[in-house]
PANUPA-60188 format. One record per residue: x, y, z of N, C-alpha, C, O in turn; residue number from 0. Coordinates in pm, 1 decimal, always signed. Atoms other than C-alpha are relative to their C-alpha. Example, Ala and Ser with C-alpha at 12.3 -4.5 7.8 and 13.67 -1.06 7.14 Angstrom:
2
SITE       n_u       n_v       n_w      ca_u      ca_v      ca_w       c_u       c_v       c_w       o_u       o_v       o_w  num
SITE     +89.0    -119.0      +0.0   +1230.0    -450.0    +780.0     +90.0    +120.0      +0.0    +193.6    +118.1     +66.5    0
SITE     -82.0    -119.0      -6.0   +1367.0    -106.0    +714.0     -77.0    +109.0     +73.0     -26.1    +219.8     +89.9    1
This chain:
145
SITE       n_u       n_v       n_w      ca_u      ca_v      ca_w       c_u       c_v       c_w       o_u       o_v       o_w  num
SITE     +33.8     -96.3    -101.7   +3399.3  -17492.3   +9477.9    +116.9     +23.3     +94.9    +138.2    +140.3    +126.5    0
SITE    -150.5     +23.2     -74.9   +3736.4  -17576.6   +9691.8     +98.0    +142.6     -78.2    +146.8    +248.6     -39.1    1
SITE    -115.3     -92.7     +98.9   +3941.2  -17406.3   +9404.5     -56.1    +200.7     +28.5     +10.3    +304.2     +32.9    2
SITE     +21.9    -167.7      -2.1   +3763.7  -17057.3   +9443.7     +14.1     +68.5    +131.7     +43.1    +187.9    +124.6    3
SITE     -40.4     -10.2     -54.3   +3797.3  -17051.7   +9798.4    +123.5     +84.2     +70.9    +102.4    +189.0    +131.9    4
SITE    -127.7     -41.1     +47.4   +4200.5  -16993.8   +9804.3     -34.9    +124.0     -64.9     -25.4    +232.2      -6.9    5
SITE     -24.3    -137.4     +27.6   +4144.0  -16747.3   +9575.8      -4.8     +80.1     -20.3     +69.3    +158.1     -80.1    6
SITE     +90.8     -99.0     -56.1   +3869.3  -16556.3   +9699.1    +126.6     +48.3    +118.3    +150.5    +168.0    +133.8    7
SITE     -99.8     -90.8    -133.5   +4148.3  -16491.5  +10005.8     +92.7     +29.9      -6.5    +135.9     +94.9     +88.7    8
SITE     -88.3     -51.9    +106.6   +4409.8  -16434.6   +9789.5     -67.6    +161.5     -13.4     -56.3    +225.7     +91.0    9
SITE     +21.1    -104.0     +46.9   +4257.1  -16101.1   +9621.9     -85.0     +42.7    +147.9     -49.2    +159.2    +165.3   10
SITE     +10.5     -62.8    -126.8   +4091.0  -16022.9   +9982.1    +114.5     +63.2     +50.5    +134.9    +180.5     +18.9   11
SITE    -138.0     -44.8      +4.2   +4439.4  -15987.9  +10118.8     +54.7    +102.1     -87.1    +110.8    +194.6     -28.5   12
SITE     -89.6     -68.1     +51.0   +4579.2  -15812.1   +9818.7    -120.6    +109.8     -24.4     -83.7    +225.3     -45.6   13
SITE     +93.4    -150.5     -41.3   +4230.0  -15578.0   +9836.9     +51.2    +141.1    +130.9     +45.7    +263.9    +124.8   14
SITE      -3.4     -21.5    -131.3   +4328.3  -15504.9  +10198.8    +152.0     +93.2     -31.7    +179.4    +167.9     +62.2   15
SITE    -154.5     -34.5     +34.7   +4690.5  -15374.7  +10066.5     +98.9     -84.1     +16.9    +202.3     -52.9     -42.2   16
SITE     -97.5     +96.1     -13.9   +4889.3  -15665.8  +10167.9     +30.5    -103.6    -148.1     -59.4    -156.4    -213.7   17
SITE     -35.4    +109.5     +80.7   +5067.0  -15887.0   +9917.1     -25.6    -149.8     +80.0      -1.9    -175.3    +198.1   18
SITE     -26.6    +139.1     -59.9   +5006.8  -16273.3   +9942.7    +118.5      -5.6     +74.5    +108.6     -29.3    +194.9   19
SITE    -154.5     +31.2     -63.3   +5394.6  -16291.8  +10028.4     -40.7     +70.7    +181.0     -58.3      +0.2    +280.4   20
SITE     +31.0     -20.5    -152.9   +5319.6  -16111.8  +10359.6     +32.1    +155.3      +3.0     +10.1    +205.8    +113.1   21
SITE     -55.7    -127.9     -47.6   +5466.0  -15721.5  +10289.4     -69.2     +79.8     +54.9    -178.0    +129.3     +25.2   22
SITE     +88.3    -148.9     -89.6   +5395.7  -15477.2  +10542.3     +95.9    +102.8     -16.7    +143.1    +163.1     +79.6   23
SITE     -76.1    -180.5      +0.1   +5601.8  -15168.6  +10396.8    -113.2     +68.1     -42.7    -173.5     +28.4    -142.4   24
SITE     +68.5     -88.8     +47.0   +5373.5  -14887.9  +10386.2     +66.4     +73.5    -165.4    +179.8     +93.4    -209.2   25
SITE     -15.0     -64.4    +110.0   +5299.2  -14724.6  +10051.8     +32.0    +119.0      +4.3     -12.3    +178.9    +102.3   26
SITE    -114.9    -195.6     +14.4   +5503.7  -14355.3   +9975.6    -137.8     +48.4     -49.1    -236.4      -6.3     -98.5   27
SITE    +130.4     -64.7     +53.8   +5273.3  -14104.3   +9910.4      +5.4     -35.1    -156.3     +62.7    -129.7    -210.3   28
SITE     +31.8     +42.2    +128.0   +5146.1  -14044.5   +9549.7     +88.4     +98.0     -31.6    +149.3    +160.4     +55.4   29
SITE    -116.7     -49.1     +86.7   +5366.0  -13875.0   +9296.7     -35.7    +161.1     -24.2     +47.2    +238.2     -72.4   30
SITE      +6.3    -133.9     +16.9   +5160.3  -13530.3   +9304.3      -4.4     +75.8    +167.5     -37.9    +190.0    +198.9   31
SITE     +44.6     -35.7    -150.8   +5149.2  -13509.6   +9690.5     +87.0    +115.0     +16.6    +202.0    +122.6     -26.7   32
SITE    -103.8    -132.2     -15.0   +5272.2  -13165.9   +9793.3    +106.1     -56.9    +100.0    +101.1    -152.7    +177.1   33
SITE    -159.7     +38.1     -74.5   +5625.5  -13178.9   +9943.0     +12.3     +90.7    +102.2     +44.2    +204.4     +67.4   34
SITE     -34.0    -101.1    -110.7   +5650.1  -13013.1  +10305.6    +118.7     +82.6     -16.3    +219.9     +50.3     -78.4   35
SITE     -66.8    -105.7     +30.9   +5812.7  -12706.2  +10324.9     +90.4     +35.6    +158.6     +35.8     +64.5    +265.0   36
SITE     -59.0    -103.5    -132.8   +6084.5  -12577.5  +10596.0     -72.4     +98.5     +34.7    -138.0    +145.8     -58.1   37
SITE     +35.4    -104.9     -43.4   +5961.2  -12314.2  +10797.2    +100.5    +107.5     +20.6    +197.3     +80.0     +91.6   38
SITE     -52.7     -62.5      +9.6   +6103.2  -12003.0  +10746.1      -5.3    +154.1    +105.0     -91.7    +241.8    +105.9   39
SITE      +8.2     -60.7     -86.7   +6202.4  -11798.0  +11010.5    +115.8    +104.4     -33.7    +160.1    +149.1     +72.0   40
SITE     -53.6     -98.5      +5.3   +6430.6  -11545.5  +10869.0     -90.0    +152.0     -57.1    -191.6    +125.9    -121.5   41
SITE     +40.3    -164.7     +11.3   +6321.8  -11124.5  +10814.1     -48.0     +30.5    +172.5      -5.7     -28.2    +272.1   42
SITE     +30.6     -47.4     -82.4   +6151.4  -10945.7  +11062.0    -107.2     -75.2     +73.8    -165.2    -160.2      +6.2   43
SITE    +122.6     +59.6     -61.5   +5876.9  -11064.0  +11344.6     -16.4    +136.3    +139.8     +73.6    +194.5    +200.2   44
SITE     +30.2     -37.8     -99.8   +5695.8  -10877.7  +11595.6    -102.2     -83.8    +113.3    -194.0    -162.4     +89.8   45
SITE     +27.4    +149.1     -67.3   +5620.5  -11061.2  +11907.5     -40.5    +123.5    +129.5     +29.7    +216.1    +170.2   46
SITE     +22.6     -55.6    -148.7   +5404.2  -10927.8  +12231.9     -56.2    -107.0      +6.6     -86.5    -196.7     -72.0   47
SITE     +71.0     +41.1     -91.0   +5256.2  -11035.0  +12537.3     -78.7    +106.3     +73.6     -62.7    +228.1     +65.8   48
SITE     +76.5     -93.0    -130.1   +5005.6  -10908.4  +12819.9     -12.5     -76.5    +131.9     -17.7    -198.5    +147.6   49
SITE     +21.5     +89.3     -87.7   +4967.5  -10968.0  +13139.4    +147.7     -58.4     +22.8    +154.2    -176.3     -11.9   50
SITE     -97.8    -149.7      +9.6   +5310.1  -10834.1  +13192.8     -14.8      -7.1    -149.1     -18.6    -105.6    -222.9   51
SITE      +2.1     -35.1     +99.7   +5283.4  -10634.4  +12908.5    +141.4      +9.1     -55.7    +225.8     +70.5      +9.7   52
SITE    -154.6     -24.5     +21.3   +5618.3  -10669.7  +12690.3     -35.2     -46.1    -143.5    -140.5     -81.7    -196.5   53
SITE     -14.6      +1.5    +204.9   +5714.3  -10704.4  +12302.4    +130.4     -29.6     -14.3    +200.4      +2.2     +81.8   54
SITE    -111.8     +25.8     +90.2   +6011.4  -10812.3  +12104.4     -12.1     +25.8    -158.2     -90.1     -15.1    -244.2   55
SITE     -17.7     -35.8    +132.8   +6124.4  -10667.9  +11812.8    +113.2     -73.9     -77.7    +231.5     -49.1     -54.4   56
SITE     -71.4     +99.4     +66.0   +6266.7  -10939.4  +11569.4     +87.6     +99.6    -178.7     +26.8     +92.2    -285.5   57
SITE     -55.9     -59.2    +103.2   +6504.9  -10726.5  +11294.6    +126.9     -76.0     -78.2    +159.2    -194.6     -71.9   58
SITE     -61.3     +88.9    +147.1   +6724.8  -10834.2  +11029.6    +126.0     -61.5     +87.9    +160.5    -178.9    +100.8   59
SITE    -146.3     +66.4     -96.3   +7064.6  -10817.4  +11280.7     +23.7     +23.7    +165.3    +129.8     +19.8    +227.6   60
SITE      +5.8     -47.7    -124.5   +6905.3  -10712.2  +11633.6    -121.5     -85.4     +64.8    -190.8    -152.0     -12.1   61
SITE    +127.7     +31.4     -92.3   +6635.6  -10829.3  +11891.8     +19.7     +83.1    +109.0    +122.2    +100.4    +174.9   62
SITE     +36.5     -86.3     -99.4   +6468.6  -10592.4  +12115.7     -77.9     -18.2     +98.3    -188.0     +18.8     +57.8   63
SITE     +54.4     +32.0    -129.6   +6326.6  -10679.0  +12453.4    -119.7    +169.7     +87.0     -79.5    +250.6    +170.6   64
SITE     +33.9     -92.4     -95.8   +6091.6  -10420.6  +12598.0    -109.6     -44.0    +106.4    -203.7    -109.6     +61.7   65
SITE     +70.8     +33.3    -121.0   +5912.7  -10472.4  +12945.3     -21.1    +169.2     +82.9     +48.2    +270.6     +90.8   66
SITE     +14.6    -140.9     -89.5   +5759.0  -10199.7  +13162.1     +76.0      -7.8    +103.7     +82.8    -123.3    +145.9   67
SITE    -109.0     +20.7    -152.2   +6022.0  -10130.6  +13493.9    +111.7     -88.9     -43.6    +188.7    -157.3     +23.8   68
SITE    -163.1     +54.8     +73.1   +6289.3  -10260.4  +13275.0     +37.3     +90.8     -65.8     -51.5    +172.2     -91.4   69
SITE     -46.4     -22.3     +82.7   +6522.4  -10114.4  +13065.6      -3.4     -65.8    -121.7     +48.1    -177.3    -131.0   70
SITE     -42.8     +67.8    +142.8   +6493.2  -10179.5  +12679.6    +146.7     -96.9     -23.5    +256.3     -45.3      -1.5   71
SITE    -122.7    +149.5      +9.4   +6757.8  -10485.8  +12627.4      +1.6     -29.2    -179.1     -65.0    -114.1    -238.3   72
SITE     -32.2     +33.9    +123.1   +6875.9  -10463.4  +12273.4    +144.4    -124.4      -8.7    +243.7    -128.2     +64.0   73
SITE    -136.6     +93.6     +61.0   +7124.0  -10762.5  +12100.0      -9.4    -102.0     -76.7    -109.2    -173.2     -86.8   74
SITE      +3.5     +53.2    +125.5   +7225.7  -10932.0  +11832.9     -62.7    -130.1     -21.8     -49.2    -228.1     +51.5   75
SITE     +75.8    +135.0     +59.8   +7010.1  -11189.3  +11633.4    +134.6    -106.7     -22.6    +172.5    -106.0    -139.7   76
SITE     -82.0     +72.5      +6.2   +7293.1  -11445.5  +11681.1     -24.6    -131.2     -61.0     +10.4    -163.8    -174.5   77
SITE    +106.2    +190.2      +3.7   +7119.4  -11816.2  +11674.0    -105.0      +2.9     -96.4    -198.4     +25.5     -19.4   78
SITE    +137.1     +54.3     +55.3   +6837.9  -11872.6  +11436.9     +14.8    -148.5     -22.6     +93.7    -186.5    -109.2   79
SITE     +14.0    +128.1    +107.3   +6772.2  -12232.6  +11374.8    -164.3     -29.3     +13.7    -243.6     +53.4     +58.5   80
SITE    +128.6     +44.0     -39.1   +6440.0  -12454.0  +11375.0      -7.4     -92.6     +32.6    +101.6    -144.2      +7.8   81
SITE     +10.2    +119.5    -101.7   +6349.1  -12748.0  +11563.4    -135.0     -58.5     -44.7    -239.5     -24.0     +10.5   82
SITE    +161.0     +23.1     +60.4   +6056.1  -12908.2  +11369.5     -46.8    +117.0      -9.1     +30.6    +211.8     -22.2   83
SITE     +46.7    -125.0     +43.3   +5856.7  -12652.0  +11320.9     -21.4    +138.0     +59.6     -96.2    +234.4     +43.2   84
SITE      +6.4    -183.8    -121.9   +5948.7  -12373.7  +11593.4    +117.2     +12.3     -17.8    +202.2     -74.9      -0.4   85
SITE    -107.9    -130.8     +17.9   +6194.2  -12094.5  +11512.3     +38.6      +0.7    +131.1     -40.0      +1.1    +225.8   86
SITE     -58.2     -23.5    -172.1   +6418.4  -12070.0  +11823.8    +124.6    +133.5     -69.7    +218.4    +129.2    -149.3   87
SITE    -117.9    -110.7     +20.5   +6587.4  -11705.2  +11826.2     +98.3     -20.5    +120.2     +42.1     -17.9    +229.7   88
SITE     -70.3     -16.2    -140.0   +6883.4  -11728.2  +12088.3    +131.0     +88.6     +42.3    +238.3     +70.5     -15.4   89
SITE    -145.3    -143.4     +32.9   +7151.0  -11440.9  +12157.3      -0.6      +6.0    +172.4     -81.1     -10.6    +263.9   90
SITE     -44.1     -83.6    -157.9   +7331.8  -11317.9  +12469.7     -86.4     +94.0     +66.2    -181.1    +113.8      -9.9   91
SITE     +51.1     -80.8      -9.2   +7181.9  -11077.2  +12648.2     +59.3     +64.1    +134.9      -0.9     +41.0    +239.8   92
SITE     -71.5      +3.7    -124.5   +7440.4  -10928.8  +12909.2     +70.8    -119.9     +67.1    +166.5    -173.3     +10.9   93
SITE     -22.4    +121.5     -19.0   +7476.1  -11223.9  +13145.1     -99.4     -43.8     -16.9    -118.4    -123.4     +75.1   94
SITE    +134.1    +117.1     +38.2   +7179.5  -11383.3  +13040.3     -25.8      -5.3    -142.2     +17.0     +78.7    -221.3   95
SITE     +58.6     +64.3    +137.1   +7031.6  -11542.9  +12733.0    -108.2     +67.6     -42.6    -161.9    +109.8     +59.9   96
SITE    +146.7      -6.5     +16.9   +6709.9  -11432.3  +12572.2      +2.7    -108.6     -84.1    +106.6    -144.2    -139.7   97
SITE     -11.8     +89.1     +84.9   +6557.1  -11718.3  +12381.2    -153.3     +54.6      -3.1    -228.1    +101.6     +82.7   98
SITE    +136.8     -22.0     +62.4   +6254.2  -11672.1  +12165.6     -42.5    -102.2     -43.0      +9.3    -121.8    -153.0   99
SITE     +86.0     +85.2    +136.8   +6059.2  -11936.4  +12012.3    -135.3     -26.0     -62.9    -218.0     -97.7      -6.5  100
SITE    +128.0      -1.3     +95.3   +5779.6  -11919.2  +11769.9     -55.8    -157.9     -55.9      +1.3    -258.8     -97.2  101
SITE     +99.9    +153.4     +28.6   +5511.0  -12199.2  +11703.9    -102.1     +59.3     -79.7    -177.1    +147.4     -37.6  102
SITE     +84.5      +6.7     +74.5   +5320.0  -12209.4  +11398.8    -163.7     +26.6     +75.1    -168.7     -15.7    +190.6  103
SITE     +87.2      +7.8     -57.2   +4983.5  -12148.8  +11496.7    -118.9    +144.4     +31.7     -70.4    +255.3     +53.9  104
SITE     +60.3    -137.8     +14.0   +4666.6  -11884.5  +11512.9      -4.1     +42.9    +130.2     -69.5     -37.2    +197.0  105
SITE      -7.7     -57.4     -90.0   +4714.4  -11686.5  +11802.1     -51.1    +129.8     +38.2      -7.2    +234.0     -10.5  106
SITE     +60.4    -113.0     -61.7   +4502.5  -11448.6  +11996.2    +131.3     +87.6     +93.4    +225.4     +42.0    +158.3  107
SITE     -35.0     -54.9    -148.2   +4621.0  -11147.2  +12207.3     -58.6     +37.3    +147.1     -17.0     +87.6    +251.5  108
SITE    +108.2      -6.8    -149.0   +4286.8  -11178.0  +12431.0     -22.3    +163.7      -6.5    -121.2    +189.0     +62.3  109
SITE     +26.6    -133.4     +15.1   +4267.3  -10817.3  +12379.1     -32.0    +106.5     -97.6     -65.8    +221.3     -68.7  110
SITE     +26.1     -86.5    +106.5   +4227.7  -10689.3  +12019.8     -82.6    -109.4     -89.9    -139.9    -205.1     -37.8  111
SITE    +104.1     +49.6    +159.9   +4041.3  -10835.9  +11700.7    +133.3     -78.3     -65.9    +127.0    -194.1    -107.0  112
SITE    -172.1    +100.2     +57.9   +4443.3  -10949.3  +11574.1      +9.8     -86.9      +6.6      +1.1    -134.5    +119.8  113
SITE     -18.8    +153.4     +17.6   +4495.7  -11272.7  +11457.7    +149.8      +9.9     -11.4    +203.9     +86.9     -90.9  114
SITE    -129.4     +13.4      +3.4   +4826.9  -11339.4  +11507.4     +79.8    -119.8     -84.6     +36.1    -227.5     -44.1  115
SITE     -75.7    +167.3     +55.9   +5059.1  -11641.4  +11288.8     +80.3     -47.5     +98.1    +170.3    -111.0     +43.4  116
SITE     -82.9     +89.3     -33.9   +5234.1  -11779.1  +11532.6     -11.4     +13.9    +174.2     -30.5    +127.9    +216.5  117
SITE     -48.7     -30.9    -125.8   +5283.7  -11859.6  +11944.8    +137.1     +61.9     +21.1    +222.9     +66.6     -67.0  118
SITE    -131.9     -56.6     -24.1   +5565.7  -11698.1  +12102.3     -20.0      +1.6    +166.9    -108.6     +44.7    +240.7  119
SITE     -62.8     +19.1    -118.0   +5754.9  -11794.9  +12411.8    +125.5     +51.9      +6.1    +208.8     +30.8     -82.0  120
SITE    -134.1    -102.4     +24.0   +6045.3  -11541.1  +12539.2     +87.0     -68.9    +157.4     +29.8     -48.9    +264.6  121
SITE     -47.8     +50.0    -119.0   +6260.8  -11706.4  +12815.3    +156.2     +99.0     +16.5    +254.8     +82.1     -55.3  122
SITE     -87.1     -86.5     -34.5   +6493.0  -11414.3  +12982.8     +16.1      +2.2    +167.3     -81.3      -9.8    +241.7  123
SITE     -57.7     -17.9    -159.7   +6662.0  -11382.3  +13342.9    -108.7    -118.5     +67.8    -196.3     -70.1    +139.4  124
SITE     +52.3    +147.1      -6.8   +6500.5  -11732.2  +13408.0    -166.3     +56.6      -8.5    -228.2      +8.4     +86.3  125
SITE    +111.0      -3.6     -38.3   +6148.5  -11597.3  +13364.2     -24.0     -16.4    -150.9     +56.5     +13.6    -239.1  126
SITE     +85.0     +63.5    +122.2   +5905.8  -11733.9  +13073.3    -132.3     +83.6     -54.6    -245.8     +46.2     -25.1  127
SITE    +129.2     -74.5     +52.3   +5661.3  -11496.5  +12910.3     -26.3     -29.4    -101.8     +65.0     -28.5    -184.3  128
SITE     +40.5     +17.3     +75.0   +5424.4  -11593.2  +12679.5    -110.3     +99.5    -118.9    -190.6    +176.8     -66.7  129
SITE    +108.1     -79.1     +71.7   +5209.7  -11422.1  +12376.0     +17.5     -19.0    -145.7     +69.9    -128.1    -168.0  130
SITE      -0.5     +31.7    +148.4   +5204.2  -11409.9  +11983.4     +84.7    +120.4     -53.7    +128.1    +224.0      -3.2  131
SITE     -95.6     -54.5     +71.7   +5390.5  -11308.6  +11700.1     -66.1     +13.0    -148.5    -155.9     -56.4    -196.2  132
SITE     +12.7     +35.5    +136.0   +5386.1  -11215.7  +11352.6     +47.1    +113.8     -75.9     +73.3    +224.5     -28.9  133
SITE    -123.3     -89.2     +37.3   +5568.1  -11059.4  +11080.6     -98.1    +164.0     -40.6    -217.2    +183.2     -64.9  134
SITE     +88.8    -154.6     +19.3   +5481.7  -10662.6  +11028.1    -116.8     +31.7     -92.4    -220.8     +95.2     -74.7  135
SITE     +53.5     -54.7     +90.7   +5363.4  -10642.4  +10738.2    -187.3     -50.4     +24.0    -289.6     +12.5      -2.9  136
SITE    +123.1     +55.1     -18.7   +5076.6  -10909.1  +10852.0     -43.5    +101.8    +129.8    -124.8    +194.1    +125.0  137
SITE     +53.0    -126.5    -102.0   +5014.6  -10700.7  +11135.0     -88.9    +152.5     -62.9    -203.1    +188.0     -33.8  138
SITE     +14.4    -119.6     +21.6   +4987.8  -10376.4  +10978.8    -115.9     -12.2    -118.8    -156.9     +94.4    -164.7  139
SITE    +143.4     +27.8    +103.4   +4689.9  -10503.9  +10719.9    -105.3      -4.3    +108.9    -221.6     +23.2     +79.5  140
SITE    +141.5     +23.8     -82.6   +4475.3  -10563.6  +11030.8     -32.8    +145.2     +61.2     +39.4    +243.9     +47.5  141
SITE     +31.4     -94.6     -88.6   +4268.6  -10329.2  +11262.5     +92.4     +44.1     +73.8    +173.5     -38.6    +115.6  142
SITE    -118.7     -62.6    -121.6   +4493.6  -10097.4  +11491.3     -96.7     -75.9    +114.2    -219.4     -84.3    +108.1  143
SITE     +61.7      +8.3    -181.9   +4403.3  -10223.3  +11870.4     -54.5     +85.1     +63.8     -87.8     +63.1    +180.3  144
């Protein structure tokens, strides 16, 4: 009865995932597990807000800034990279920066039926406006506003 003991807690242990010896390296996934994907933030995106009402137009070699009591602020898509999984657009813009960045994610505009793919944060002349984004083509399958 002694003898079964041992090594009843033996195969407990190695039930539990641990080897007798003592290893604690986690196991790798399994061999069909899908393989995460970069997020791809190059073509076009269209990106508003409300509540100031404003938009950015994301094009192949431009970004377009429009705000009401502003002037349209066109300039070049300079910067793309990604940062985990948010697209950061960043280009000159005169003396100031615009920086865009997009976050995965379903996004309302609080105002239409539009499901949007992604957040969007626009940081220009130190001010931070927020609203959603997404590329045209997904847009243009939904309801007009």
């Amino acid at each position: 009865m002694r003898a079964t003991v041992p090594i009843v807690a033996v195969l407990l242990i190695t039930a539990c995932g641990r080897s007798p010896m003592g290893s604690t390296e986690p196991a790798g996934p399994p061999a069909d597990a899908p393989t995460a994907m970069a997020a791809d933030y190059s073509g076009d995106f269209d990106v508003l807000g409300t509540e100031p009402f404003w938009s950015v137009k994301v094009r192949a070699s431009v970004m377009t800034l429009a705000r009401p009591d502003h002037p349209d602020a066109t300039t070049a898509r300079l910067d793309t990279r990604v940062e985990g999984e948010v697209g950061v657009f960043d280009a000159p813009m005169g003396e100031h920066r615009l920086v865009l960045r997009l976050i995965p994610g379903e996004c309302s505009d609080g105002m239409s039926d539009r499901r949007y793919d992604y957040f969007a944060e626009v940081t220009v002349d130190g001010e931070t406006l927020k609203g959603c984004a997404s590329r045209p083509g997904n847009l243009a399958a939904q309801p007009k506003p």
